[in-house]
C-alpha positions as CSV (number, residue, x, y, z in Angstrom):
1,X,18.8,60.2,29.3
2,X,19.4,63.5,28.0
3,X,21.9,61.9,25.5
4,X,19.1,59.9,24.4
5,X,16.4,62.8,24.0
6,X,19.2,64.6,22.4
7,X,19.9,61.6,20.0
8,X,16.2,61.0,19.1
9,X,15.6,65.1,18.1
10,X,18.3,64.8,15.8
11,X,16.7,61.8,14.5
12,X,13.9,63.4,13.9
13,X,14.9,67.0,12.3
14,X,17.4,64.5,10.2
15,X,13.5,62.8,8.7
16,X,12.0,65.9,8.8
17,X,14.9,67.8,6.6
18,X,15.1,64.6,4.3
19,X,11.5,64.6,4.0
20,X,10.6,67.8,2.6
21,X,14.2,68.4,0.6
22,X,13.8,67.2,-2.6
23,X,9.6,66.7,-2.8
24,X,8.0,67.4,-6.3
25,X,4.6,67.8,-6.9
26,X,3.1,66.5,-10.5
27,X,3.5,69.9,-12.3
28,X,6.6,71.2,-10.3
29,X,9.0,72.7,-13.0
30,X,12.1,71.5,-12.2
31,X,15.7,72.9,-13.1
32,X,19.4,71.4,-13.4
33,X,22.1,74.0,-13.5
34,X,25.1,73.1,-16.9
35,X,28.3,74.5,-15.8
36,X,30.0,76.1,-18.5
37,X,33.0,73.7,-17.6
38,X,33.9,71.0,-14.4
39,X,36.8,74.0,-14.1
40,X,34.1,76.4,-13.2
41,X,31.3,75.2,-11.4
42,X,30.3,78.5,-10.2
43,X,29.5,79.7,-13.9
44,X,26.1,78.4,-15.2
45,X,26.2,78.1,-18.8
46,X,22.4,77.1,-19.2
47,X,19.6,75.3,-16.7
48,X,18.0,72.1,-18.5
49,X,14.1,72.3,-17.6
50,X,11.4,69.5,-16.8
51,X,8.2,69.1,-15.1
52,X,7.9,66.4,-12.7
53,X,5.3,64.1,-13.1
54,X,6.0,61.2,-10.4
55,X,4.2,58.4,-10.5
56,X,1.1,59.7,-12.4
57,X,0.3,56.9,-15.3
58,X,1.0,57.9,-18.8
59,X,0.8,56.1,-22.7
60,X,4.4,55.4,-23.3
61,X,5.9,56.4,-19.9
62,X,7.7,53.0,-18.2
63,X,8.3,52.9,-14.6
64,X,10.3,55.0,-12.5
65,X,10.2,57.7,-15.0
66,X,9.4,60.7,-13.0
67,X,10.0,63.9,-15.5
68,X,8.7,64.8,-18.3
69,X,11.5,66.6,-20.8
70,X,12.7,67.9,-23.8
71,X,16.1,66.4,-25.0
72,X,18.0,63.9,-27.1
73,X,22.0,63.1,-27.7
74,X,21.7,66.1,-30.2
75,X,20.0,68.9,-31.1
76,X,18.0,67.5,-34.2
77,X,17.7,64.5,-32.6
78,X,16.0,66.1,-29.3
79,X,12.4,65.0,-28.4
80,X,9.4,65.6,-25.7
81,X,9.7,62.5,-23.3
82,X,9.9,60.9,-20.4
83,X,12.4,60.4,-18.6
84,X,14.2,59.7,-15.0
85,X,15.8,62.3,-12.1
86,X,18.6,60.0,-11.7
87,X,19.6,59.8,-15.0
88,X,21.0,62.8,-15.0
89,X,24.3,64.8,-13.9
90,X,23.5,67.3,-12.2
91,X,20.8,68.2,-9.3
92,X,17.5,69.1,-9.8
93,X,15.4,72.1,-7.6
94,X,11.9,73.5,-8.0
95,X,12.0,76.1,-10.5
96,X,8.3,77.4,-10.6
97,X,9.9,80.9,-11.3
98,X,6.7,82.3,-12.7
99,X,4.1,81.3,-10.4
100,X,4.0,84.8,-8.7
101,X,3.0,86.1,-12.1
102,X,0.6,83.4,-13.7
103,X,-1.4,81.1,-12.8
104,X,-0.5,77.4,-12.9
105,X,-2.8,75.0,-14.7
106,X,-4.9,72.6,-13.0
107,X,-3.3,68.8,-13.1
108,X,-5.6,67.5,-15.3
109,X,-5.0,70.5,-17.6
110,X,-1.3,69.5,-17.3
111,X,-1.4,66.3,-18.2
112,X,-3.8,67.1,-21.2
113,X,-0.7,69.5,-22.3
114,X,1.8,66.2,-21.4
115,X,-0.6,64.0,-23.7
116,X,-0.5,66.1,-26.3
117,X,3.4,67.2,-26.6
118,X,4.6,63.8,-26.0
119,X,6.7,62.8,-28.8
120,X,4.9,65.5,-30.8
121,X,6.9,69.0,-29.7
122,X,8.7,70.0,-33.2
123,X,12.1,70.6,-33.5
124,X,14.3,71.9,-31.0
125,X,15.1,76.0,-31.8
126,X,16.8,77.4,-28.7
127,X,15.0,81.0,-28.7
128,X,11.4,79.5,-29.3
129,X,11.5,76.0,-29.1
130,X,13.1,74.3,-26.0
131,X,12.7,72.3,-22.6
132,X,12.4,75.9,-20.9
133,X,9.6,76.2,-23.4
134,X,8.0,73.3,-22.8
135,X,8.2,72.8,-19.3
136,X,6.3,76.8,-18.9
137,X,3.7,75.7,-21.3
138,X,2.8,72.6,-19.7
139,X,2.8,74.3,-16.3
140,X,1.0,77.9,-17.5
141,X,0.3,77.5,-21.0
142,X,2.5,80.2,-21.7
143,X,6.1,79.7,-23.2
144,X,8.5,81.8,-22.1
145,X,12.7,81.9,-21.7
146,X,14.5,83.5,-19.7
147,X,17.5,81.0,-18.2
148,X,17.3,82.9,-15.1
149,X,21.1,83.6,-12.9
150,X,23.1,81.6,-16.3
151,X,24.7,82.7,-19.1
152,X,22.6,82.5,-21.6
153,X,20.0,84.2,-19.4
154,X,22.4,87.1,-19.7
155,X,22.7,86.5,-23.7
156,X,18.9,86.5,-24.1
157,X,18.3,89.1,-22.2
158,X,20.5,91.4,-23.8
159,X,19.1,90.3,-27.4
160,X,15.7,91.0,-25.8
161,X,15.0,87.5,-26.2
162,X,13.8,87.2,-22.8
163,X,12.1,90.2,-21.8
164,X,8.7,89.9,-20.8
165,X,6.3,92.4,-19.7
166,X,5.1,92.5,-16.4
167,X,1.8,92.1,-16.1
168,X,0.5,95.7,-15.2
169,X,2.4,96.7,-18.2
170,X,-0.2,94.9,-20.3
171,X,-3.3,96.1,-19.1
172,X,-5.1,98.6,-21.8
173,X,-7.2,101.3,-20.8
174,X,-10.8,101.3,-21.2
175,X,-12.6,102.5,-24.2
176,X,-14.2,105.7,-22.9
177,X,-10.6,107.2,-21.8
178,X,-9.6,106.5,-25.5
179,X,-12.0,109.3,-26.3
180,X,-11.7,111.6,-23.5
181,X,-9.5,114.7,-23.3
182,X,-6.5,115.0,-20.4
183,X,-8.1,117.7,-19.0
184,X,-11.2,115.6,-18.6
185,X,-9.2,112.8,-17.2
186,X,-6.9,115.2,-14.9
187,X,-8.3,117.7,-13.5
188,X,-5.0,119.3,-12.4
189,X,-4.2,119.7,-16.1
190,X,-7.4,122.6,-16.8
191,X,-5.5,124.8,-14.8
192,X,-1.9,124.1,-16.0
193,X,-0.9,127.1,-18.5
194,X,1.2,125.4,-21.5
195,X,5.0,126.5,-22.0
């Protein structure tokens, strides 16, 4: 009997696991990790970006396409479509790296953004115009590249390619402390002698 319970737990965390490894939302940015070579795994070159869009009904999208990407056999042949999970080499994971930061767009806002950039992105540029681009815009609105824990992440960082502000960082000051003296503004600093 206790074989049986045992047996049946197992069962049951084995659903469980299977159940919630692997689920997308429509919106979810997803992210596939390119080795720089099959000699070193370990080594991500670049991550290949798209939003997953399930089974959500779009013009042009057939069935059992569940991402929506931005790629082609080449560069100048690369496009905004859709496209399948299983279709490609590598494994997919959530990526939503920047939901701490902004705020995501509502689903129908999303698929607006989908509508409109389907088929219709421009030509791929790798520092302003790529999946990782697309996939942030159609999620936030915002574009942004930063290839996190790759190397180009590294590359683009260190060009400044990637840097982006925090948030606090771009807050202004008011207009009335444009105007107003430091002394007025800290008080500590009227009785400070200069030099």
């Amino acid at each position: 009997m206790k074989t049986l319970i045992f047996m049946f737990l197992l069962l049951l965390l084995g659903i469980f696991i299977h159940e919630s490894d692997g689920q997308y939302n429509f919106g979810d940015i997803l992210s596939v990790k390119r080795p720089i070579s099959c000699l070193c795994p370990i080594l991500n070159l670049y991550k290949h970006f798209a939003v997953y869009v399930g089974n959500e009904k779009f013009p042009g999208k057939k069935p059992g396409q569940n991402i929506f990407h931005f790629t082609g056999p080449k560069k100048d042949q690369a496009e905004c479509i859709f496209g399948r999970l299983e279709d490609d080499k590598g494994t997919f994971e959530r990526d939503n790296y920047l939901d701490a930061d902004l705020q995501p767009k509502t689903p129908a806002q999303m698929r607006e953004s989908i509508l409109a950039l389907h088929r219709n992105c421009g030509r791929y540029r790798l520092p302003s115009n790529n999946c990782e681009h697309l996939a942030t815009d159609v999620r936030y609105g915002e574009r942004h590249l930063q290839q996190r824990r790759t190397l180009a992440g590294w590359v683009c960082w260190a060009l400044g390619i990637s840097r982006r502000r925090r948030r606090d960082e771009e807050k202004t000051f008011p207009v009335e402390y444009m105007y107003v003296s430091c002394e007025m503004l800290c008080p500590a600093a009227r009785n400070s002698k200069a030099g």
